[in-house]
N, C-alpha and C positions, 0 to 999 in steps of 0.2 A: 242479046245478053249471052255471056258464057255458058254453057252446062254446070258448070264449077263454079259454085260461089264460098268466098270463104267467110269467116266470121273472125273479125280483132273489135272488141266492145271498145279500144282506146285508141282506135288506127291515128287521129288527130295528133293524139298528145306522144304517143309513141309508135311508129312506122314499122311495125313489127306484127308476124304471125303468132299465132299460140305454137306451143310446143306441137301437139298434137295436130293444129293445121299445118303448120310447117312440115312435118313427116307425113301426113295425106299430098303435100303439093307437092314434092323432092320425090320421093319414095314410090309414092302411089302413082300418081299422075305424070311424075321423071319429069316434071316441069324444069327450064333451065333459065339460068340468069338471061335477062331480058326480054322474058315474057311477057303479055298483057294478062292481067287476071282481072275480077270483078271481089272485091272486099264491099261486106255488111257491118254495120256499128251495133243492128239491133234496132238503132235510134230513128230509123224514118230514111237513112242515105246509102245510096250505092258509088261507091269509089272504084273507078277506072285505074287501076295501077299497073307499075312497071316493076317486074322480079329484081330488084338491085343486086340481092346476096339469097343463093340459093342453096341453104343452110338445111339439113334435118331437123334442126333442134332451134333454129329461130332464123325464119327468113326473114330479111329484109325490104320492104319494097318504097317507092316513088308514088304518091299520091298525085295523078296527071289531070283529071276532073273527079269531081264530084257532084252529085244527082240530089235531091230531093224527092224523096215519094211520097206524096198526098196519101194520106190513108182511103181507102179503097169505101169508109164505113165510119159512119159521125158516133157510133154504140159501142159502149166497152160491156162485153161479154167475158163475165167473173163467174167461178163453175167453184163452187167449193164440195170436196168428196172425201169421204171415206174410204180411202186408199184399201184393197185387199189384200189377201194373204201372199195370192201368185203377183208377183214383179213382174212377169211378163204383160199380162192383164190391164197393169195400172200404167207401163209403158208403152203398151198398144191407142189406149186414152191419149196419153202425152204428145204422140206421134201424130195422131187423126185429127184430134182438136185442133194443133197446131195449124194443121195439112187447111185445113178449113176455114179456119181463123177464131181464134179465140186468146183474150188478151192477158187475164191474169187465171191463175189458178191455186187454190189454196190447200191444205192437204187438212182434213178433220177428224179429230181422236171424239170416238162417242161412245156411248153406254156399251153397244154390241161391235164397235172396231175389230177387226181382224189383226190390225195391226196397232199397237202402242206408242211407237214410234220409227219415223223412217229417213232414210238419209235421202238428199237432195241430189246428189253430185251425179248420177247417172240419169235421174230423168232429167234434169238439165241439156247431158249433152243429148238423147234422145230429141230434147224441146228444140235445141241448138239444128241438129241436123235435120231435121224435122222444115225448118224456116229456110234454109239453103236448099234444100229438097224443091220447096214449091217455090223460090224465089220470092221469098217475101224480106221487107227490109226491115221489119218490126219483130222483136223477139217478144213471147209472150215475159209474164212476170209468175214466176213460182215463187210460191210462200210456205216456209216450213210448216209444221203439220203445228196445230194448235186447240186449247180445247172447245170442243164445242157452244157451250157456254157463254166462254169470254169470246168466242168469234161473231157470234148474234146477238149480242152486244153492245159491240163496236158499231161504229156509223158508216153508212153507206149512201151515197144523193145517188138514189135511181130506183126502179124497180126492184123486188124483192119477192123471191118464192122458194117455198122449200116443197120438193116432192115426197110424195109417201107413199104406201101402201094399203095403210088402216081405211075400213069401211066406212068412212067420214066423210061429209060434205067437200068438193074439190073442184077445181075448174080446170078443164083441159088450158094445159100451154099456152097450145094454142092460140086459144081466145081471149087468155088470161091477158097476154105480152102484148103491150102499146106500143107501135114500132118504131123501132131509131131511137128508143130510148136506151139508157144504162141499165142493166141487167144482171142482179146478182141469182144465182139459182142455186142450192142448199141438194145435194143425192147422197143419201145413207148409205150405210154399211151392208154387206148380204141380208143380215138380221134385219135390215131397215133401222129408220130410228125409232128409239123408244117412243112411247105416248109423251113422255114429261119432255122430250127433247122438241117432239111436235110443237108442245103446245106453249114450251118456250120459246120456238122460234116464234109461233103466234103472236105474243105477248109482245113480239121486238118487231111486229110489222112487217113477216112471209108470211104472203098469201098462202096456202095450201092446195097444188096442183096434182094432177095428174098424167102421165106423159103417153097416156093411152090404157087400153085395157088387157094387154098382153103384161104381164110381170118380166121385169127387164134385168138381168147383171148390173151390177153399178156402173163396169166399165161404160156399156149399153148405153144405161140410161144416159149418163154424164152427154154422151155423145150425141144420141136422140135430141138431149136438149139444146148444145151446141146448134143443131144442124137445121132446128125448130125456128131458132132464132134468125139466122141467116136466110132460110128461105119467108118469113112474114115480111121482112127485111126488103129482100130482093122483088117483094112482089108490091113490096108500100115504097120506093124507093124515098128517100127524102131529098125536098127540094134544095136544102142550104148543101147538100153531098160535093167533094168535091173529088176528083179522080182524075193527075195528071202528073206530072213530072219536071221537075223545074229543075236544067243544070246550071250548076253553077261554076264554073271556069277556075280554078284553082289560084 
């Protein structure tokens, strides 16, 4: 596979780069009409293409095959946080989870939030270059920040734990996590979450863990617990797993 992979979330329905991959392929890379490139949907497939129109502001290309990637992992790993103050911080998270694999992520306004609210549009494409980075064919899923509250809540079919800091009964991760299951995990603000926040997630069925005994950055923790999941994972592997790649001829 190429070094270069790009990203069109519509390549099917319209044969076209984004603005901004188009000027990294032309610009950047001096890519010329009738190149091979390798194109991502996001959706599970890698498209073999041909540079038709090598445009700054919207390439055009030829769809020649098309791939199918197996997911690598039967487990959808959901990380809901408490976004910080530094952006840098909260895009270093976006970048490593991604790197690592992690599927959806939500962004959480709570009692001690640093942040009130925050725009999407740049961890995005962090998330975006992030999965081109490590060749992966699945984009995760970002959800705008929402209250805490109404987030636990809402219904989830999988696993469920919120981490905390409070001197209260807890179970490491670790031991916590059934493996190869779906997995929502709930990490607070600097402040952590308050008691009533705890003890509401409680109430809506998060377990209450902990993710060791060092006190962790959110970024950290977020991450720890990504990283927790995938190696119980890789060391239970499951039998129904499936890991191949199926082309499919245009």
């Amino acid at each position: 596979m190429s070094d270069s992979i790009f990203f069109a979330p519509d390549i099917r329905q319209h044969p076209f780069l984004t603005e901004d991959e188009s000027q990294h392929c032309v610009k950047v890379l001096r890519m010329k009409e009738g190149a091979q490139i390798v194109v991502t949907d996001g959706k599970g497939f890698f498209y073999d293409c041909t540079l038709l129109q090598a445009h700054p502001k919207r390439c055009a290309v030829g769809i020649d095959r098309v791939t199918q990637i197996d997911k690598t992992r039967n487990e959808h790993i959901h990380i809901a946080f408490a976004p910080v103050k530094n952006m840098d911080r909260n895009e270093w998270f976006a970048e490593k989870a991604t790197e690592i694999g992690v599927d959806e992520i939500t962004l959480l306004q709570c009692r001690f939030s640093e942040r009130k609210e925050m725009k999407t549009d740049r961890l995005n494409k962090i998330i975006v270059s992030a999965m081109k980075q490590s060749q992966q064919a699945y984009l995760p899923k970002l959800n705008p920040m929402i209250d805490f509250g109404h987030f636990v809540r809402s219904s989830f079919e999988g696993q469920k734990f919120v981490a905390h800091c409070y001197q209260t009964p807890k179970t490491l991760l670790a031991k916590a996590y059934r493996p190869n299951e779906d997995v929502l995990i709930l990490i607070g603000p600097e402040g952590d979450f308050s008691e009533e926040e705890v003890h509401l997630a409680m109430d809506g069925g998060f377990l209450p863990v902990s993710l060791g005994e060092n006190r962790l950055r959110t970024e950290t923790a977020c991450l720890a617990a990504v990283h927790t999941i995938h190696v119980i994972d890789q060391i239970n592997p499951s039998s129904h797993l499936q890991n191949s790649t199926n082309p499919i001829l245009k």
